[in-house]
C-alpha positions in Angstrom: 126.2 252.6 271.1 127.5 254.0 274.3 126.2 258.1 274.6 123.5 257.2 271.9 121.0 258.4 274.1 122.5 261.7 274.8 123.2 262.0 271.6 119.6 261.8 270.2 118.6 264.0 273.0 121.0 266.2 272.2 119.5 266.1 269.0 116.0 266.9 270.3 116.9 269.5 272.2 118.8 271.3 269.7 115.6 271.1 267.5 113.2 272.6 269.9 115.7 275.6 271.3 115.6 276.5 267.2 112.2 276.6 266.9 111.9 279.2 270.1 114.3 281.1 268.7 112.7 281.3 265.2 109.5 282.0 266.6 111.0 285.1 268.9 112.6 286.3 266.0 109.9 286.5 264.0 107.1 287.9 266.8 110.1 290.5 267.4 110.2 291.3 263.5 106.3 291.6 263.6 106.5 293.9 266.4 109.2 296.2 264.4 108.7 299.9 263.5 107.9 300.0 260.2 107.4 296.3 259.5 105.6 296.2 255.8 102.4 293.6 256.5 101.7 293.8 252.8 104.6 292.5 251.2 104.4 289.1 253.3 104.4 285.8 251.9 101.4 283.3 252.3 100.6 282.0 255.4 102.4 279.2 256.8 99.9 277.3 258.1 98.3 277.4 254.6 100.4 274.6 253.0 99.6 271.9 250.3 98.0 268.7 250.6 100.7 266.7 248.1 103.3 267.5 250.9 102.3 265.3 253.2 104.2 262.0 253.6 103.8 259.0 255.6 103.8 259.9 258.9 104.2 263.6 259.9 106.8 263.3 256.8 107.4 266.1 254.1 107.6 265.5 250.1 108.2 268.2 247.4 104.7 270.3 246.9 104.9 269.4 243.3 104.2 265.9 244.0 101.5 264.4 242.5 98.2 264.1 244.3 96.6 260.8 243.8 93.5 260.3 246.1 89.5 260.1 245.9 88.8 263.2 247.9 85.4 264.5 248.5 83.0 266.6 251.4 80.2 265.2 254.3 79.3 266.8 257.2 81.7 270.1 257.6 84.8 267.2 256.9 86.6 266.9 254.3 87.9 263.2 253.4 90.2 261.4 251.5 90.9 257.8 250.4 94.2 256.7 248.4 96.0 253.5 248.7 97.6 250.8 245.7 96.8 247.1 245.4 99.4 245.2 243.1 99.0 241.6 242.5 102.3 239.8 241.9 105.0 237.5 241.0 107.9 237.5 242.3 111.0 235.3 241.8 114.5 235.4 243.2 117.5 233.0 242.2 120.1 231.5 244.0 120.1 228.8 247.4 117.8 231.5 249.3 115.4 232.1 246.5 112.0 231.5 245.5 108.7 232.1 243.7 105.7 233.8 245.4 102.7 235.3 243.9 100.2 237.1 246.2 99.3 240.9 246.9 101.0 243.8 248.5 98.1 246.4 249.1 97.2 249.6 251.5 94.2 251.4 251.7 94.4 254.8 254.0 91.5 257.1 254.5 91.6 260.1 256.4 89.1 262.9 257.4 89.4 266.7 258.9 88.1 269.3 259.9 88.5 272.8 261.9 88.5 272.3 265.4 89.7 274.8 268.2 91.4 277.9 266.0 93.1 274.7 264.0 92.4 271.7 262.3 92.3 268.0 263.3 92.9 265.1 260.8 91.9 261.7 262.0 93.5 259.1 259.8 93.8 255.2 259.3 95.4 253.0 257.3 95.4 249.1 256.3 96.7 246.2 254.6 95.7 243.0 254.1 99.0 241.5 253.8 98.9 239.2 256.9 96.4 237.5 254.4 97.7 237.7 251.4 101.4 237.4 251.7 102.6 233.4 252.8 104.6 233.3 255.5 107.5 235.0 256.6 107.3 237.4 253.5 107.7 237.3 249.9 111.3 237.0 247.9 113.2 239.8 248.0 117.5 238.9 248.3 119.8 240.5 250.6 116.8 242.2 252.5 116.5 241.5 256.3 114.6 242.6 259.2 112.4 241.2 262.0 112.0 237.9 263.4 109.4 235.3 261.9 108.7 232.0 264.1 112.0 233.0 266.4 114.2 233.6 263.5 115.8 236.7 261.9 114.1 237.1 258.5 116.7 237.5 255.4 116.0 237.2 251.9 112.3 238.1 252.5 110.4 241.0 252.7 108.1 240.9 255.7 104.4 241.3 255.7 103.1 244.8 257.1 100.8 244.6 260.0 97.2 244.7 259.0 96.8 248.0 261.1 99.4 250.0 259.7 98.3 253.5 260.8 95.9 254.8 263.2 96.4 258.0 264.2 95.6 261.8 265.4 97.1 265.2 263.7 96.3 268.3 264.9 97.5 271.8 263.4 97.2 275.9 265.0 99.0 278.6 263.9 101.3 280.4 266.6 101.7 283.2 264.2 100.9 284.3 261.0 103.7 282.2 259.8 105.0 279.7 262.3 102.1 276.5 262.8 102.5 274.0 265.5 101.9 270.0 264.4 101.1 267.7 267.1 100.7 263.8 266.3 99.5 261.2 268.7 99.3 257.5 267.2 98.8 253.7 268.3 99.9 253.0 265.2 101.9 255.6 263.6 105.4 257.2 262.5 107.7 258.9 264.2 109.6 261.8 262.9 112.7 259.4 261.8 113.7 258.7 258.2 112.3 259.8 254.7 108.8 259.1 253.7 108.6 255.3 254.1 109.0 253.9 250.3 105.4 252.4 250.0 104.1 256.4 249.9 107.3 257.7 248.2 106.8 259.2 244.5 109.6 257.4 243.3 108.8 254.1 244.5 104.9 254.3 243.2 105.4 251.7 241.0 107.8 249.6 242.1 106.1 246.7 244.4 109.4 245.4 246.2 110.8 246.9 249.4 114.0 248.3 249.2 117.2 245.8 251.1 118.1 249.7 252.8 114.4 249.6 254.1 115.4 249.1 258.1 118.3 251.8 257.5 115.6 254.2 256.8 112.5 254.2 257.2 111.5 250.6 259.2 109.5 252.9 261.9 107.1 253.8 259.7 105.0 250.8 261.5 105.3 251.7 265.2 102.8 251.0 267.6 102.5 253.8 269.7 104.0 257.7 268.5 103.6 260.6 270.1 105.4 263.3 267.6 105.2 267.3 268.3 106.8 269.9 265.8 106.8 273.9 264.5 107.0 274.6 260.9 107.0 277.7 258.2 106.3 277.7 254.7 109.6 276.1 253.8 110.9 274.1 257.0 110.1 272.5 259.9 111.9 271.4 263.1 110.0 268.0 264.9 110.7 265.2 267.6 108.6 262.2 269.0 108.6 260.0 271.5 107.5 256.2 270.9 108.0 253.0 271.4 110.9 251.2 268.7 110.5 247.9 269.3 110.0 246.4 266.0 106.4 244.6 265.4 106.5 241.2 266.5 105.2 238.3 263.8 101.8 238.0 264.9 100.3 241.2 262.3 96.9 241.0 263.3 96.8 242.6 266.5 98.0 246.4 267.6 100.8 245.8 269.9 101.8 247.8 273.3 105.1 249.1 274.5 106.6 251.6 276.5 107.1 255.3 274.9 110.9 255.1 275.9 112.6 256.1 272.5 113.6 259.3 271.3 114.2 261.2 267.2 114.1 264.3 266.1 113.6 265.5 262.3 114.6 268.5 260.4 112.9 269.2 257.0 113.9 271.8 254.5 111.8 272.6 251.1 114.3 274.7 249.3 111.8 274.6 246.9 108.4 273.0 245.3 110.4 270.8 243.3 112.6 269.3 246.6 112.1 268.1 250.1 115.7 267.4 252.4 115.2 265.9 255.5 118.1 265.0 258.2 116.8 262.5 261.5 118.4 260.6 264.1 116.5 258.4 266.5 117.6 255.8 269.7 115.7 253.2 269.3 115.3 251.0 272.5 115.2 247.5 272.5 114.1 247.7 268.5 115.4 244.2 267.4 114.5 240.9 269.0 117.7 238.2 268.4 117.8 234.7 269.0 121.7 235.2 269.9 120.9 237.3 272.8 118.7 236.7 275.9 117.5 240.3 275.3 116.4 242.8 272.8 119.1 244.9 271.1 118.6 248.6 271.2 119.9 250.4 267.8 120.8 254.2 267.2 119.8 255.5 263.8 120.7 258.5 261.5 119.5 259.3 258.3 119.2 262.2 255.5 117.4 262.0 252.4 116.8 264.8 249.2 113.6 264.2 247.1 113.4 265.7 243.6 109.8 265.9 241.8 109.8 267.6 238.2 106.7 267.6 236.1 106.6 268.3 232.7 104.3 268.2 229.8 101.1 269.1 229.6 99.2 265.9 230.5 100.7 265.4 234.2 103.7 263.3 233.5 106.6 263.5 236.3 109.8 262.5 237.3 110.2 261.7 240.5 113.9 261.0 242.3 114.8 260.3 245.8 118.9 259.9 247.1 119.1 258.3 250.7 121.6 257.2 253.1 121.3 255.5 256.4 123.8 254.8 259.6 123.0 251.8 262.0 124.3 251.3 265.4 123.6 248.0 266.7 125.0 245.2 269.0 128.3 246.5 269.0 129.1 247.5 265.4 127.7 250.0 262.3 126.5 249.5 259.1 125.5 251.6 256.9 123.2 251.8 253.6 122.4 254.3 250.5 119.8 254.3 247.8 119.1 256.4 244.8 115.8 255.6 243.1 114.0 257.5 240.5 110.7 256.9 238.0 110.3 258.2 234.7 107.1 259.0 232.8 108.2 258.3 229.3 104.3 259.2 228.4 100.8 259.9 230.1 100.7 255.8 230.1 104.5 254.4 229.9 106.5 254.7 232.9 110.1 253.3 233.9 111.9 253.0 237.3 115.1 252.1 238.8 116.7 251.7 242.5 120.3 251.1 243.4 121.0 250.2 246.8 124.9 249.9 248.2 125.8 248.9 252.2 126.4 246.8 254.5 124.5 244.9 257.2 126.3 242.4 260.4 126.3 238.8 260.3 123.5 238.7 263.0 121.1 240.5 259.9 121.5 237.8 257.8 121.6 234.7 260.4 125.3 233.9 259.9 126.9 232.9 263.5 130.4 233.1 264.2 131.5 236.3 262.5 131.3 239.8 263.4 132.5 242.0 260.7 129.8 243.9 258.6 129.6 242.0 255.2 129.0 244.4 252.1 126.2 243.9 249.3 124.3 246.0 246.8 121.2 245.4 244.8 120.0 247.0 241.2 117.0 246.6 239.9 114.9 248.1 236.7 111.1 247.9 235.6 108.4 249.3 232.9 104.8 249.7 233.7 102.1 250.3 231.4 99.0 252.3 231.9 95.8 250.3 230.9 92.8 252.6 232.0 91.3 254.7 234.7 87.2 254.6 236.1 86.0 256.2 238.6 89.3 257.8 240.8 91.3 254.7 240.2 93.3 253.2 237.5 95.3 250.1 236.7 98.5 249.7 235.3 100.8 245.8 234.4 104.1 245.8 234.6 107.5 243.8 234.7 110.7 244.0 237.1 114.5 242.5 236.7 116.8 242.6 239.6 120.5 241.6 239.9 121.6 240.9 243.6 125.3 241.5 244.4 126.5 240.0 247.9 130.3 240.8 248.5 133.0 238.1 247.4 132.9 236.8 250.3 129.3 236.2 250.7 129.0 234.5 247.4 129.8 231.1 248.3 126.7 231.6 250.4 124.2 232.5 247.6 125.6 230.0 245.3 126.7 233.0 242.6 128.6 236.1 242.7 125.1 237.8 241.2 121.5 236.4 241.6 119.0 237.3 239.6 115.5 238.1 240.1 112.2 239.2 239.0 108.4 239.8 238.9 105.4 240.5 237.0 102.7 242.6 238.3 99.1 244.1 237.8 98.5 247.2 240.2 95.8 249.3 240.7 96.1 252.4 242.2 94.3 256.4 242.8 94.4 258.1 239.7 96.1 261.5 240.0 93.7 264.7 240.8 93.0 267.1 237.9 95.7 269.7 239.2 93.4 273.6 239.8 90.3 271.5 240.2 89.4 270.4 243.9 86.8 269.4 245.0 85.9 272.1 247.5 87.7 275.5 248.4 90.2 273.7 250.9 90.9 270.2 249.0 94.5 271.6 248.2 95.5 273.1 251.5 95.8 272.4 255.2 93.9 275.8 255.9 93.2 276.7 259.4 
């Protein structure tokens, strides 16, 4: 989009002057006559564990924490991830039937360094393995190439190295911290959490069709991101390279750190978690109509809702997105609401509704121009069967209705297509909630 540069820098820069002038005004207000040091609130820098997204990525603070955590050597680590094994079916000309695993494992480990902290993480899948080639069924979705053609109707494979990545925190002042990121394989500050790590999406093994109007950066290789933050906001940009991952996910790929986003994240409070982004994204998509890649310009906001209730941890967790694509000429656009329900401590349901549009070029048609509108629903149950030793397992069962546009149904063979899938995940078990391991197991203390 012509000025889509400027405007993400725009963007950036906007971010960053607020942050100077938030931390002025607040060294100013510390410097006051009669300022009242014992009425102020925690620290800033002090702020849960369960916040922490994908990514330098917020969620509510009453999200649920599900990891192995434990203490060696002055650092303290972590390990969480899910493993579902699956079938999945989709109806219709472009459907199928695949069974194989979608599965992350992320580990991370940190410690004080240097009046802060540093976290060193790393996360992986096995997917390149254990999904068959160009992905598994999923209609209407799109995104990335796969043997020189756009992929549609699929869900793509993740890369086996999905994260690897640096975090350092410092407080500037008693409540103002400064976040820096550095990543070969990482996430910049663009998008909501990416759905594989979002609390409404734990049990729900199929990628959303709105994925690459979101949150597709959540794989990029190379991300450098730098941000301030306060108890209840915080205001970041990054730098990185937004090509998208090439079908070879075995290898950590190189690229120029030549696009730009910037974030802004508000916690209004422990229950919610808004976040607004807009990124330039240069040379993202590869296209077999064009001789050369096709840069895109993306904006996206986001609210997450996280209510527990009961007393034996049960939660309902709720996220509403929307995304805005600018690429090869014309916009598209995408939103989802998605939400999971704990009926009981071992019954859960989940939904997601998805309503956009995508061009002609996402779903290989040729000759056309005009974005073509679509919308996907889809509903599951999952049943608990047991935890041992920090992880549990859970079966469950998904039905999805796929609606392409009028025009578009010729082309599927039905004006709705039906899908589904069966399932058996295991997954961390949630942390007993006022019962870490070790004094800082809740908080990023520095």
């Amino acid at each position: 989009m012509p000025g889509g540069d400027s405007v993400t820098r725009a963007a950036l820069l906007a971010s960053l002057c607020l942050a100077v002038l938030c931390l002025e005004g607040r060294a100013r207000a510390q410097d006051a006559p009669g300022h009242q040091h014992e009425a102020e609130p925690p620290p800033a820098v002090d702020i849960p564990i369960a916040r922490v997204g994908s990514g330098t990525s917020w969620m509510p603070d009453a999200t649920p924490m599900r990891a192995v955590m434990g203490r060696s050597h002055g650092w303290d680590l972590m390990l969480h991830g899910t493993v579902f094994l699956q079938t999945i079916h989709e109806g219709g000309y472009f459907g199928g039937t695949q069974t194989g695993s979608i599965n992350w494992l992320m580990a991370s480990a940190r410690r004080p360094v240097k009046g802060g902290s540093l976290q060193v993480r790393a996360m992986a899948s096995l997917e390149p393995w254990t999904i068959r080639g160009c992905g598994y069924p999923d209609m209407l979705a799109t995104g990335e190439q796969c043997g020189g053609k756009a992929i549609h109707e699929r869900q793509h494979p993740h890369d086996a190295a999905m994260e690897v990545a640096l975090e350092y925190h410092r407080p500037l002042t008693p409540h103002v911290g400064l976040q820096v990121y550095a990543a070969p394989v990482g996430e910049p500050a663009l998008g909501p959490t990416a759905f594989p790590h979002r609390p409404s999406a734990l049990r729900n093994p199929v990628a959303p069709i709105a994925h690459h109007w979101l949150d597709a950066t959540h794989l990029s290789f190379g991300v450098v991101t730098a941000g301030v933050y306060g108890r209840r906001w915080k205001m970041e940009g990054s730098a990185f390279n937004g090509r998208e991952p090439d079908d070879r996910r075995r290898n950590i790929e190189t690229g120029a750190l030549d696009s730009l986003s910037a974030r802004l994240t508000w916690l209004p409070g422990p229950r919610w978690a808004a976040q607004a982004s807009a990124g330039r994204l240069t040379e993202a998509e590869a296209s077999s109509e064009h001789a050369t890649r096709q840069s895109a310009t993306l904006v996206t906001a986001s609210v997450v809702h996280v209510r527990p209730y009961g007393m034996h941890g049960r939660n309902w967790a709720s996220t509403l997105a929307w995304g805005w694509k600018h690429d090869g000429g014309r916009a598209t656009s995408f939103g989802l609401a998605e939400t999971g329900y704990d009926l009981s401590t071992r019954d859960t349901v989940y939904g997601r509704a998805e309503l956009g549009t995508k061009t002609p070029h996402d779903l290989s048609i040729h000759g056309l121009t005009d974005p073509l509108g679509m919308g996907k629903l889809q509903a599951g149950y999952q049943r608990d069967l047991g935890a041992w030793r920090g992880w549990e397992t859970a079966l469950g069962t998904s039905l999805s209705a796929s609606v392409p546009s009028a025009f578009l149904a010729p082309r599927y063979g039905a004006r709705v297509t039906w899908g589904g899938a069966v399932f058996l995940q295991l997954l961390t078990a949630p942390m007993a909630m006022g019962a870490p391991l070790d004094p800082h197991a809740g908080h990023l203390q520095h």
